[in-house]
LUMLODREN-168417 format. One record per atom (N, C-alpha, C): atom name; x, y negated, z negated. Coordinates in Angstrom, 3 decimals. Last residue first. Layout:
% residues N
 atom     east    north       up
   CA        X        Y        Z
...
END
This chain:
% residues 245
 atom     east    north       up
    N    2.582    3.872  -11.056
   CA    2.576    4.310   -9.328
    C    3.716    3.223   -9.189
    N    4.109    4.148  -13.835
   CA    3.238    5.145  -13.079
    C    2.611    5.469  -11.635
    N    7.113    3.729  -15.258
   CA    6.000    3.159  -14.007
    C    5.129    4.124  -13.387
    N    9.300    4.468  -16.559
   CA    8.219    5.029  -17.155
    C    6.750    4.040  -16.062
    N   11.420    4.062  -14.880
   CA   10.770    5.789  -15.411
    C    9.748    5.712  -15.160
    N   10.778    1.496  -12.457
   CA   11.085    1.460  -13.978
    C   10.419    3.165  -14.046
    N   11.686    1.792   -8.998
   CA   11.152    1.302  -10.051
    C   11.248    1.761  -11.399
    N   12.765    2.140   -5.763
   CA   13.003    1.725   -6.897
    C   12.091    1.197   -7.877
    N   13.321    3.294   -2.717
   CA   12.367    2.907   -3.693
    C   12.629    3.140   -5.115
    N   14.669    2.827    0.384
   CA   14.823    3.252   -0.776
    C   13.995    2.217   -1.455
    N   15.406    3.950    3.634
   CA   14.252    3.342    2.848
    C   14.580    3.572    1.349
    N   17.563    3.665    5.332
   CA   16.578    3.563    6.446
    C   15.687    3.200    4.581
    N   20.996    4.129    5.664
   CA   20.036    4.371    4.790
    C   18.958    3.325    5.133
    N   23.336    5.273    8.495
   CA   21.744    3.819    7.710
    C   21.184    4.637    6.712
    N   25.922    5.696    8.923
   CA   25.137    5.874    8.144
    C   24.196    4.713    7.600
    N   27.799    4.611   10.529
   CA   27.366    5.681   10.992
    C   26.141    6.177   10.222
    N   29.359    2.448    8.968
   CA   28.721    2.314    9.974
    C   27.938    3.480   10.633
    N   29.209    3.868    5.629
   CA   30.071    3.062    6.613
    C   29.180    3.108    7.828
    N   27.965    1.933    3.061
   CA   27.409    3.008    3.605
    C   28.913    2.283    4.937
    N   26.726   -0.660    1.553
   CA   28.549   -0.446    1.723
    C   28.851    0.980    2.636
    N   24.532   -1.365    2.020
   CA   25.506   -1.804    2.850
    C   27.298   -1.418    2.804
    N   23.501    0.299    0.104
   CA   23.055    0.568    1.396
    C   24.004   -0.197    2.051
    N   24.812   -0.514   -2.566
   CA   24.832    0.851   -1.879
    C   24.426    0.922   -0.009
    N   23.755   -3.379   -2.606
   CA   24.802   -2.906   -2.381
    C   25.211   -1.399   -2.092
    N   20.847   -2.491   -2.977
   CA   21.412   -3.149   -1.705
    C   23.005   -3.300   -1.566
    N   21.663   -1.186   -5.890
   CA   20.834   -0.594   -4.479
    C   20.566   -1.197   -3.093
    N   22.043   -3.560   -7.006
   CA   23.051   -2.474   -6.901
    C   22.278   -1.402   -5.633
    N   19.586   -4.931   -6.908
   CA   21.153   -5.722   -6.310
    C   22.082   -4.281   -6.136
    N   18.360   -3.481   -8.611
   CA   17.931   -3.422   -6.955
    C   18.961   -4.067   -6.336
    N   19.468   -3.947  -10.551
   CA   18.720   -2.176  -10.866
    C   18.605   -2.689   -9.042
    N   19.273   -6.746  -11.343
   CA   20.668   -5.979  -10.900
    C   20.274   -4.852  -10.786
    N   17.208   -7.183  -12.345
   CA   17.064   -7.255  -11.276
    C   18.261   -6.907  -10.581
    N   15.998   -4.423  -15.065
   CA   16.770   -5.626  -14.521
    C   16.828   -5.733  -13.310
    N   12.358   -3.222  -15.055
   CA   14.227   -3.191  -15.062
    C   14.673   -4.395  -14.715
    N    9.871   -3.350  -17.010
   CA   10.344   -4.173  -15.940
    C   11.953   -3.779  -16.152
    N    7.245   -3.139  -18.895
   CA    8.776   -2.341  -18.905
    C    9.374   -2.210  -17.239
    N    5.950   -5.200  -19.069
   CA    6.578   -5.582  -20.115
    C    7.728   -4.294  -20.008
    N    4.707   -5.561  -16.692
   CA    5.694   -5.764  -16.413
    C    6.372   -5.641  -17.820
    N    1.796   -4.808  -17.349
   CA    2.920   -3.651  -16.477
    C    4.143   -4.026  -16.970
    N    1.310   -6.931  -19.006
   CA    1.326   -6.178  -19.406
    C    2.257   -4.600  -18.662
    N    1.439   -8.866  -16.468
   CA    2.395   -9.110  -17.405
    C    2.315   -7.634  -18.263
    N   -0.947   -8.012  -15.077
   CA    0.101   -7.668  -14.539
    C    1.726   -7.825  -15.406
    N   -2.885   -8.613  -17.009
   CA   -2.307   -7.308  -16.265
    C   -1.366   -6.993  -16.043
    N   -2.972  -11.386  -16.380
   CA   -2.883  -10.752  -18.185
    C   -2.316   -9.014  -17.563
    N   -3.354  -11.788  -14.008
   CA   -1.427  -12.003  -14.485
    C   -1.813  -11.073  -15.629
    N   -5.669  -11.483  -13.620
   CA   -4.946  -10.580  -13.017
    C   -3.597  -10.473  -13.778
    N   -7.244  -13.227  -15.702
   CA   -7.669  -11.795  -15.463
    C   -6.206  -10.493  -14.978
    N   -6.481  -15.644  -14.005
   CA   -5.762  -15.556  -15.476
    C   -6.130  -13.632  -15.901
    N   -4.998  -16.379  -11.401
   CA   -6.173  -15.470  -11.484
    C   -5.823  -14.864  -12.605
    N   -2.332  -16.884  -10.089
   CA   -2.870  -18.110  -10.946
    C   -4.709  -17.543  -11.302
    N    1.054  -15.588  -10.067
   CA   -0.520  -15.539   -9.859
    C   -1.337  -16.271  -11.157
    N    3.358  -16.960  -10.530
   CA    2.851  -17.242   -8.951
    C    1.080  -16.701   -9.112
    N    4.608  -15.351  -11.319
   CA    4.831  -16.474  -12.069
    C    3.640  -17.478  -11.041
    N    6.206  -12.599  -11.017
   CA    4.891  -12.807  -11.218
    C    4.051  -14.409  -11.919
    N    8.359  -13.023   -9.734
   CA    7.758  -12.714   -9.146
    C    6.384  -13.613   -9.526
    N   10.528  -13.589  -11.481
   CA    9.736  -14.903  -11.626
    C    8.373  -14.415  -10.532
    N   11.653  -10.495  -13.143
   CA   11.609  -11.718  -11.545
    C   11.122  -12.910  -12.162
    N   12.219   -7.625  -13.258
   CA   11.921   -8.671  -14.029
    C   12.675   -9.944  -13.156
    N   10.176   -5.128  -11.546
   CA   11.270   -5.703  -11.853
    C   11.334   -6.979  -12.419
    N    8.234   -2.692  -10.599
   CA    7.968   -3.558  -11.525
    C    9.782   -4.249  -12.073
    N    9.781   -1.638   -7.536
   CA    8.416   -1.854   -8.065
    C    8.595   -2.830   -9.641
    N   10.783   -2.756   -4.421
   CA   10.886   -2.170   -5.707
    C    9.422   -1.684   -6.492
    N   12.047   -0.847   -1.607
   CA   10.793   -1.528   -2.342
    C   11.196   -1.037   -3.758
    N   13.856   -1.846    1.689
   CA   13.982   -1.769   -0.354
    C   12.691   -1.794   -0.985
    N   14.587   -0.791    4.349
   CA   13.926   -1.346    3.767
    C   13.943   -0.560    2.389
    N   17.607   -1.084    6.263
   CA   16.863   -0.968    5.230
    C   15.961   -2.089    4.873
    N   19.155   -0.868    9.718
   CA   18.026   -1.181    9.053
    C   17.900   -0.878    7.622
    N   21.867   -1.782   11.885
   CA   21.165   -1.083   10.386
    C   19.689   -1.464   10.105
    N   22.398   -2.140   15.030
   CA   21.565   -2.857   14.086
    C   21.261   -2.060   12.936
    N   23.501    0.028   17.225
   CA   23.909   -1.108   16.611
    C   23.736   -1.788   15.131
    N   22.167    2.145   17.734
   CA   22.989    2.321   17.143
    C   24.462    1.021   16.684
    N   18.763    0.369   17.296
   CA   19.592    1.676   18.096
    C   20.402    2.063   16.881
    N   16.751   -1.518   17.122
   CA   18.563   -1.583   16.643
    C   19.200   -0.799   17.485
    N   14.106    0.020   17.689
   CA   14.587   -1.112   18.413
    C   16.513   -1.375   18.313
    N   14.261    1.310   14.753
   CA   14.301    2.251   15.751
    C   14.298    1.613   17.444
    N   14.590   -0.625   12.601
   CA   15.551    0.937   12.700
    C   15.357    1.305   14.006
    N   12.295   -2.402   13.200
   CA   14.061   -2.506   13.489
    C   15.020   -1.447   13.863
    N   10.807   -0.726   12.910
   CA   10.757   -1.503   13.960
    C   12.065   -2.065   14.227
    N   11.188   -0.246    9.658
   CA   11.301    0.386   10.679
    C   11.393    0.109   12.688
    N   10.693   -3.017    8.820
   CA   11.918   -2.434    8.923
    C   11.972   -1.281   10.028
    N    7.925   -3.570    9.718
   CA    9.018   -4.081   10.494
    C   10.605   -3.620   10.376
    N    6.755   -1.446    7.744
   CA    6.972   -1.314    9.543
    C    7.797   -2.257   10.238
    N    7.750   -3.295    5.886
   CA    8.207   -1.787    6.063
    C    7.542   -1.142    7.553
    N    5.757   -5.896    6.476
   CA    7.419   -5.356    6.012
    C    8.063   -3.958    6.284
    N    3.429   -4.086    6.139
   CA    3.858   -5.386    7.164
    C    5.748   -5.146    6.918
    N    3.435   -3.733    3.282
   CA    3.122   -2.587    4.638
    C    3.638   -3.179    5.482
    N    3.388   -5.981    2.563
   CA    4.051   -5.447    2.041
    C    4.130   -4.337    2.900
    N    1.096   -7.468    2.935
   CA    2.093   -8.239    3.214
    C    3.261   -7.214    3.009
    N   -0.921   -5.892    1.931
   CA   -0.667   -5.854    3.225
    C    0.367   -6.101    3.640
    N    0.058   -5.971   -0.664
   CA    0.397   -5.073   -0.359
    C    0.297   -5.054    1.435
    N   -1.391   -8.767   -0.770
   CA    0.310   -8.684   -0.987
    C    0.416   -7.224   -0.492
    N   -4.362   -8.443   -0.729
   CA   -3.484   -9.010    0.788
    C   -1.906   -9.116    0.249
    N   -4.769   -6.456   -2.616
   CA   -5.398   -6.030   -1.488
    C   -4.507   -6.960   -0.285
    N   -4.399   -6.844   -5.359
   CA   -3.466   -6.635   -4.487
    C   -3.539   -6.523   -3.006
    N   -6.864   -5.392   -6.880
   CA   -6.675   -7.285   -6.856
    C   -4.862   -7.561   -6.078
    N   -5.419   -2.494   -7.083
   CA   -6.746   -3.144   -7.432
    C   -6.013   -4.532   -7.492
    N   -2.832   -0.833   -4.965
   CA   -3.250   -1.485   -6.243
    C   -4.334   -2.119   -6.034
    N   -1.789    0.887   -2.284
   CA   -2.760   -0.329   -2.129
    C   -2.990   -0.632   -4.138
    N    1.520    2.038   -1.501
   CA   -0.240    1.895   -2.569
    C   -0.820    0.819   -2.201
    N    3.586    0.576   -0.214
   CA    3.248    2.105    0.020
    C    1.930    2.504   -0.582
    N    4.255   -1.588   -0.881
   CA    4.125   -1.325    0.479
    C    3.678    0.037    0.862
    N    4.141   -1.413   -3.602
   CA    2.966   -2.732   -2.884
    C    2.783   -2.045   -0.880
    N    7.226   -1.501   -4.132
   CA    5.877   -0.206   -4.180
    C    4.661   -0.831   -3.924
    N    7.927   -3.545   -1.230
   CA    7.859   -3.500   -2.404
    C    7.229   -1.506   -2.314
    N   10.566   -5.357    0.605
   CA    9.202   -4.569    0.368
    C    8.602   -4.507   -0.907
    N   12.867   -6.642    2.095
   CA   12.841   -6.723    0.080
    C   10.859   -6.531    0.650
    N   15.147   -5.083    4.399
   CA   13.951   -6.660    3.903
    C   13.511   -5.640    2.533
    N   18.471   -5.877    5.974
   CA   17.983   -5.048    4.537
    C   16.511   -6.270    4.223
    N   20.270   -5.408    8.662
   CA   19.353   -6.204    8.263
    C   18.202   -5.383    7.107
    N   23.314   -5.287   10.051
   CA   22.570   -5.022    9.236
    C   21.636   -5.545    8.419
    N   25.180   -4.750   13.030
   CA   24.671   -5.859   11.861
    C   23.734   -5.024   10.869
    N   26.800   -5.231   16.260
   CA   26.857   -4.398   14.821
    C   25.920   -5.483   14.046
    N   27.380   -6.184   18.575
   CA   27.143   -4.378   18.693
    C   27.325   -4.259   16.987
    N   27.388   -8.998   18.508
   CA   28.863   -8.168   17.841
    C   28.681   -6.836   17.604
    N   25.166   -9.333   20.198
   CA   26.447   -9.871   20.583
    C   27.777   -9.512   20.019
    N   23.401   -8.693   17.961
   CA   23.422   -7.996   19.247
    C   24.764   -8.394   19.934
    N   23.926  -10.300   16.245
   CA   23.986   -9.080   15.992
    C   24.010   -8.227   17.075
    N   22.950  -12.990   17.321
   CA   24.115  -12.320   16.966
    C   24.430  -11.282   16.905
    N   20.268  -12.226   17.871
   CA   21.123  -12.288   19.034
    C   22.691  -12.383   18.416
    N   19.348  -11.495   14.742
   CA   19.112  -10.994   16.007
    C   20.167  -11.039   17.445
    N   18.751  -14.060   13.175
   CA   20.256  -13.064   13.070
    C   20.275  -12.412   14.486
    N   16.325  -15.268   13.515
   CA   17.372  -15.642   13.956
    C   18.730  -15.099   13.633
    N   14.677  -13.020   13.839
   CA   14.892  -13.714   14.800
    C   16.010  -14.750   14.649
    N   14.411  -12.314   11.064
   CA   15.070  -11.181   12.241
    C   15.499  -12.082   13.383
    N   13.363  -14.463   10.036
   CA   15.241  -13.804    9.865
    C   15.368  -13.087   10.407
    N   11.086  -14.829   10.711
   CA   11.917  -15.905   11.115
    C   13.252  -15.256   11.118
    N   10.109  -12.452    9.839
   CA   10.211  -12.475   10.833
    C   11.008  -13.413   11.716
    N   10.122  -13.104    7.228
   CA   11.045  -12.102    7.579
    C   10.884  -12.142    8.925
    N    8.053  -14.778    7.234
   CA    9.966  -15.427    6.172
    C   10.753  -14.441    6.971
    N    5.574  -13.942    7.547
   CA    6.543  -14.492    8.883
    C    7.969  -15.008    8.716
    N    5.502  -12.435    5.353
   CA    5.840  -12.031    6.633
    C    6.611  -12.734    7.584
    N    5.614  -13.901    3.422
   CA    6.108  -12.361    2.915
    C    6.444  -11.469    4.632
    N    5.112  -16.581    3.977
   CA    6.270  -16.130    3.286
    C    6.923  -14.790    3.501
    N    2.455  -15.844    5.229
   CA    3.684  -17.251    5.704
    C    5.422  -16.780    5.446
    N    1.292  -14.328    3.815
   CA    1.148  -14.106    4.859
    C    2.629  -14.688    5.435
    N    0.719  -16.143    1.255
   CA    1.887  -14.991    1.015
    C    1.801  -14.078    2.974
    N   -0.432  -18.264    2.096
   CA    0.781  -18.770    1.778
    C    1.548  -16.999    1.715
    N   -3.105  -16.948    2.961
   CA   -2.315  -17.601    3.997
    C   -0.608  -17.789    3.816
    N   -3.852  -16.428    0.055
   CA   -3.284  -15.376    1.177
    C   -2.500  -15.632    2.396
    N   -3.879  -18.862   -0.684
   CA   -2.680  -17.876   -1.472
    C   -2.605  -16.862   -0.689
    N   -6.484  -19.488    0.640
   CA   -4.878  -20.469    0.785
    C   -3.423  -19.626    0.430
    N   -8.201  -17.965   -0.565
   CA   -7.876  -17.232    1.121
    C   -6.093  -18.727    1.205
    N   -9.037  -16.545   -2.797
   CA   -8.095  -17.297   -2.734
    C   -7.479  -17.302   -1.399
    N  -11.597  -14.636   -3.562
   CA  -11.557  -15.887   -2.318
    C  -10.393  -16.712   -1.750
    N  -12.442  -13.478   -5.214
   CA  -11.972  -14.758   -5.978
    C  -12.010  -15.794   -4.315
    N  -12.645  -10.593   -4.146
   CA  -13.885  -11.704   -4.564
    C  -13.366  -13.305   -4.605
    N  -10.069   -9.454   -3.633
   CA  -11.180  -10.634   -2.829
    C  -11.677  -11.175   -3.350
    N   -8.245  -10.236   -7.368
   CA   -9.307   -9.861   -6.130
    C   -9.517  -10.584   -5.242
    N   -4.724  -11.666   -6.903
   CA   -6.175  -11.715   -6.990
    C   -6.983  -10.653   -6.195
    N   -1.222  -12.640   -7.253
   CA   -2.161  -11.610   -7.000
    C   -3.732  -12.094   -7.529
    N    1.000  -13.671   -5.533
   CA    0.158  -14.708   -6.547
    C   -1.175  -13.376   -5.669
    N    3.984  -13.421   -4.650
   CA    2.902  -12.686   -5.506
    C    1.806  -12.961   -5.441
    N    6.789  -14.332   -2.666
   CA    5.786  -14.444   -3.398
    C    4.763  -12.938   -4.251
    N   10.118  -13.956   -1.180
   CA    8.644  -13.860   -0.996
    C    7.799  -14.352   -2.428
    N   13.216  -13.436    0.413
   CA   12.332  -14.322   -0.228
    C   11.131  -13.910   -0.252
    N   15.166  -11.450    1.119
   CA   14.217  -11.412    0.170
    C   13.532  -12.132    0.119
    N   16.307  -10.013    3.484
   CA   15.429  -10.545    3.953
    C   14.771  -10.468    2.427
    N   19.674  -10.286    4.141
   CA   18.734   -9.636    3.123
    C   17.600  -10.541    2.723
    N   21.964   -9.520    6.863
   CA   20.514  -10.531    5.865
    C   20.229   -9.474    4.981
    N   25.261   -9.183    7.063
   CA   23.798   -8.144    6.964
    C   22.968   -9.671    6.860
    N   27.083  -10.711    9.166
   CA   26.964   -8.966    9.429
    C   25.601   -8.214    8.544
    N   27.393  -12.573   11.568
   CA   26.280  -12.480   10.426
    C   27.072  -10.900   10.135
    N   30.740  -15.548   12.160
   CA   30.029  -13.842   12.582
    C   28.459  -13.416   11.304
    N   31.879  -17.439   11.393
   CA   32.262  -16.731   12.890
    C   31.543  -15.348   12.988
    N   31.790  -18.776    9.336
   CA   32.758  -17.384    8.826
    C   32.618  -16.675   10.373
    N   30.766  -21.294    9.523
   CA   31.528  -21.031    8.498
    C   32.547  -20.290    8.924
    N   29.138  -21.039   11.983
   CA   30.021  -21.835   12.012
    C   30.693  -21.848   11.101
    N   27.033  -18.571   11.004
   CA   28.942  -18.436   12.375
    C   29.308  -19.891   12.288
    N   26.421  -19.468    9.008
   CA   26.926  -18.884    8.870
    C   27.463  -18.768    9.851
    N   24.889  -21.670    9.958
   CA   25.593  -22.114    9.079
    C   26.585  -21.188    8.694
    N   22.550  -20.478   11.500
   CA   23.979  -21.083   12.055
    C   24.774  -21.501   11.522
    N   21.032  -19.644   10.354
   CA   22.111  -18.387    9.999
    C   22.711  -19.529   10.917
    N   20.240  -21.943    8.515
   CA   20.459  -21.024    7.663
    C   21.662  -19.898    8.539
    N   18.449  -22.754   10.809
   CA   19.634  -23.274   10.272
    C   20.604  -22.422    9.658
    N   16.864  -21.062   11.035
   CA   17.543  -20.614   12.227
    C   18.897  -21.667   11.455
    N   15.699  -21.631    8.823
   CA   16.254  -20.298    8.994
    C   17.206  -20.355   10.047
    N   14.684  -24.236    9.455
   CA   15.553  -23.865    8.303
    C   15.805  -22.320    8.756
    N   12.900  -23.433   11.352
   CA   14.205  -24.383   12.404
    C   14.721  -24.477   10.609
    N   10.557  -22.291   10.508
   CA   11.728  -21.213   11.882
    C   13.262  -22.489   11.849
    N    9.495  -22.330    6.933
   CA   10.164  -23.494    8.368
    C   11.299  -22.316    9.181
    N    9.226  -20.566    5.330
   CA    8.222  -20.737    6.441
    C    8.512  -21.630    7.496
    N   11.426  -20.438    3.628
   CA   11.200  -19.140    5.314
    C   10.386  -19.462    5.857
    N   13.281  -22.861    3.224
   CA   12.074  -22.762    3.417
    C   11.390  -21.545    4.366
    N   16.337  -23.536    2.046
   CA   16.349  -22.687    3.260
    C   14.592  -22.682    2.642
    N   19.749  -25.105    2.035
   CA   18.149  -25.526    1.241
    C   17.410  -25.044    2.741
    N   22.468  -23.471    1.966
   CA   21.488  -24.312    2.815
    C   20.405  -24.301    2.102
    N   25.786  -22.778    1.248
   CA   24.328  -22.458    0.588
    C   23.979  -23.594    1.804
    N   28.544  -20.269    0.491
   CA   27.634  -21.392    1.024
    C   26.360  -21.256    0.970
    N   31.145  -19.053   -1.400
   CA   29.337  -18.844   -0.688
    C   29.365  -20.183   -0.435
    N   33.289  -16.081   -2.349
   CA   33.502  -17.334   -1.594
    C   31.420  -17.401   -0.990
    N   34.828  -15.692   -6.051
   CA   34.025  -15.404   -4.794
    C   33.726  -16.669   -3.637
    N   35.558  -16.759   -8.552
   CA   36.670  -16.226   -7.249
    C   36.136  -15.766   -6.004
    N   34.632  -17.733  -10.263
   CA   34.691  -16.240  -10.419
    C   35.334  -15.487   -9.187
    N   33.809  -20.169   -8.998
   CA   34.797  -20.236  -10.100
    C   35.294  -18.647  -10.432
    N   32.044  -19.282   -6.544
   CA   33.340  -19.593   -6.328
    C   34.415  -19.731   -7.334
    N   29.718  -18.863   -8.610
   CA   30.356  -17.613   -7.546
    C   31.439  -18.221   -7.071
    N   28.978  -20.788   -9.237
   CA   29.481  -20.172  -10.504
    C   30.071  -18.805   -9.576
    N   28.449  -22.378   -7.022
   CA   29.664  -22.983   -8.125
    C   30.475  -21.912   -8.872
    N   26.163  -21.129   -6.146
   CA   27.385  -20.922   -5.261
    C   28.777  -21.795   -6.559
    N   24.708  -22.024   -8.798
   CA   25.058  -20.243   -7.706
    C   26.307  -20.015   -7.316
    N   24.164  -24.446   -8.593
   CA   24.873  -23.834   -9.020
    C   25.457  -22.329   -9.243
    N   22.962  -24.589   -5.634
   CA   24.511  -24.895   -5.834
    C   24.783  -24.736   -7.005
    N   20.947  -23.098   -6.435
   CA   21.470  -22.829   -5.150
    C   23.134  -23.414   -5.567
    N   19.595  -25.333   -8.050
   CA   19.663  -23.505   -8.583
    C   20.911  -23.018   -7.562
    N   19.252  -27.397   -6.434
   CA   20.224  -27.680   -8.172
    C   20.568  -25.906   -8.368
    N   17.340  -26.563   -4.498
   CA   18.873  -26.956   -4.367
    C   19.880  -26.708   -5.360
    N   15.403  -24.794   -3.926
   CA   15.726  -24.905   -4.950
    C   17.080  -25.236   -4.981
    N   14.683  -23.015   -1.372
   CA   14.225  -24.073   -1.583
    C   14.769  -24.933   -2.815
    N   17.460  -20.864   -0.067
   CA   16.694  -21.182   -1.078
    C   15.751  -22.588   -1.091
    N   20.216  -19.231    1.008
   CA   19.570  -19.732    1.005
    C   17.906  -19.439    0.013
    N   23.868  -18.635    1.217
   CA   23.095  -18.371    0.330
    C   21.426  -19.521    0.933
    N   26.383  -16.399    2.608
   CA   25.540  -17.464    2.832
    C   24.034  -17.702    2.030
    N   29.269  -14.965    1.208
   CA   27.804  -15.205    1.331
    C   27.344  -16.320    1.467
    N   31.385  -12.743    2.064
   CA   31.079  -13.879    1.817
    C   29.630  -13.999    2.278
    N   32.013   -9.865   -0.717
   CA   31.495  -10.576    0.864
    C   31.723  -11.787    0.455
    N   33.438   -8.446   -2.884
   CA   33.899   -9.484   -1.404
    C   33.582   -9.798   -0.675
    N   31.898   -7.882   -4.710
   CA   32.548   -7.027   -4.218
    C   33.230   -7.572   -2.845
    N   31.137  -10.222   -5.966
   CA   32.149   -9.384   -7.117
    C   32.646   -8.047   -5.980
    N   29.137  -10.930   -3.978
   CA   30.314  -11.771   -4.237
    C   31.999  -10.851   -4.869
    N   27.300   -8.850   -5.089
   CA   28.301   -8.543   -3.399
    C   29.362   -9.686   -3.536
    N   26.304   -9.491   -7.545
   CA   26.960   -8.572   -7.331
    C   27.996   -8.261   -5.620
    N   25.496  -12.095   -6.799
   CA   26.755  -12.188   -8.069
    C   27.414  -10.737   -7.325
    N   23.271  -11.891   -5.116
   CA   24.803  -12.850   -4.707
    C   25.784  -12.512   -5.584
    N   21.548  -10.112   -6.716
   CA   22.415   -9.700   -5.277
    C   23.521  -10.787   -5.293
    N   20.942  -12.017   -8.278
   CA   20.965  -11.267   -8.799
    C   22.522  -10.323   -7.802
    N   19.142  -13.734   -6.357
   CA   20.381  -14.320   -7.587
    C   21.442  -12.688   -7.734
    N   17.454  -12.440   -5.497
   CA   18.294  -13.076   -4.451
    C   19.843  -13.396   -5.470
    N   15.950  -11.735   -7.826
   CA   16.595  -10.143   -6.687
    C   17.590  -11.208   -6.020
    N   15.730  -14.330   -9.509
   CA   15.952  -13.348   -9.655
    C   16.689  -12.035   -8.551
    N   17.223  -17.152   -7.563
   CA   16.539  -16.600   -8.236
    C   16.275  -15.334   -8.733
    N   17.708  -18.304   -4.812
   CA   17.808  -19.499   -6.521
    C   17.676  -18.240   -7.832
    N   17.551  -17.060   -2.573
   CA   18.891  -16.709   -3.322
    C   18.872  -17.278   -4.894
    N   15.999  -16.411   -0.639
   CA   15.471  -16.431   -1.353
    C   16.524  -16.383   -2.807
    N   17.963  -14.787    1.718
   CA   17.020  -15.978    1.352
    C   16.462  -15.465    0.103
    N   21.764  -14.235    2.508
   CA   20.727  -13.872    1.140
    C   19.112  -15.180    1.285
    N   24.038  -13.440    4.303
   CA   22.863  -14.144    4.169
    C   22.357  -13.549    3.079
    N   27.288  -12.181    4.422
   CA   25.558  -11.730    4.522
    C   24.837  -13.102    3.719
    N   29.936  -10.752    6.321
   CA   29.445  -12.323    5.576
    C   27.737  -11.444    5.676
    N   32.382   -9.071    4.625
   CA   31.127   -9.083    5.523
    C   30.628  -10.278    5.166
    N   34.526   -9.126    2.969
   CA   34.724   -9.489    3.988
    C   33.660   -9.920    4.922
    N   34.290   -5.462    1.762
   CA   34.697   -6.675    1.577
    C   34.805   -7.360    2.844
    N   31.837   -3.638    1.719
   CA   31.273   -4.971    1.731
    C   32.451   -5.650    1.928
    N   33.320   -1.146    1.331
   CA   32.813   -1.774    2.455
    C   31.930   -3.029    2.824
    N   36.350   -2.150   -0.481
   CA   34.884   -1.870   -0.825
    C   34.429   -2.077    0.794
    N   39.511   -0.288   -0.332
   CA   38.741   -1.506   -0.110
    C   37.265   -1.156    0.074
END
């Protein structure tokens, strides 16, 4: 038996590429999943096409910047299935620019998202997890979190931010609470759908034209959680060969 089968895990950011991507694959290995998303029609047909394939999910229309949708989000899960055992803290944004440009609203919005999305989900898995001496909490970083890139200057913050909070976890958790943090790097998303600085996307589409599948990081959050309890895998980084940082 797979060590996922059975675990219930949260997914935000689920309508969509890494979140999508993850539900099919841990479904196919037996969790049950709680699925959240802004994107209802996407969300339930998710959870449709994961229950006809024999898997079991629920879904909540989940906003990381609203604390009282998240906190929804994981109460939906002990009143389902009686227990959290991982999150997978994906939801986030892009929408890349130089300073110069000024886009201080798009910084606020990826501040909102990229941080406080994850901060809402620590907080509200948290006292569960503490209450069943076990859990595991996986946040979606990036190679953003480790380089600073040109016209990246406040996502990569947003992205550093993350990976100290994983760690902050790892080492607050103890020997209860798992920690991973995931960074990918150029993966084929809707990521980049979000930057509206026509200069930057032309770029950034050009990286992305050798972009892995988003199952290349679903399978690498499934590795880290199927690990048995004694073993955290604490950081893994993922991106395309031929990606140069």
């Amino acid at each position: 038996m797979s060590n996922i089968q059975e675990k219930v895990v949260i997914i935000t950011g689920a309508s969509s590429g890494l979140g999508e991507a993850t539900a099919h694959r841990l479904a196919k290995a037996g969790a049950k999943l709680v699925l959240g998303a802004r994107r209802e029609q996407r969300l339930k047909a998710l959870c449709d096409a994961i229950v006809e394939q024999g898997g079991e999910a629920i879904y909540r229309i989940t906003d990381v910047t609203d604390r009282a949708q998240v906190d929804g989000l994981a109460d939906a899960a002990k009143r389902e299935y009686g227990r959290i055992d991982v999150l997978v803290n994906n939801a986030g944004l892009m929408p890349l620019s130089p300073l110069d440009q000024l886009k201080v609203d798009e910084w606020e919005q990826m501040i909102d998202v990229n941080i406080k999305g994850v901060l809402y989900g620590i907080a509200a898995v948290w006292p569960t997890m503490r209450e069943q001496h076990a859990g595991h909490i996986i946040n979606l970083s990036s190679v953003a979190g480790h380089v600073v890139f040109p016209s990246a200057a406040v996502y990569c913050a947003t992205k550093y931010a993350v990976k100290a909070l994983s760690e902050g976890v790892r080492q607050e958790g103890g020997d209860e609470i798992r920690s991973t943090n995931i960074s990918p790097g150029a993966v084929a998303t809707e990521l980049t759908t979000t930057i509206t600085d026509v200069e930057t996307a032309q770029g950034v589409n050009e990286l992305y034209e050798l972009a892995i599948d988003a199952d290349a990081v679903a399978r690498a959050i499934a590795f880290a959680i199927e690990q048995p309890a004694d073993v955290d895998v604490n950081e893994i980084i993922i991106r395309p060969t031929k990606q140069p940082l």
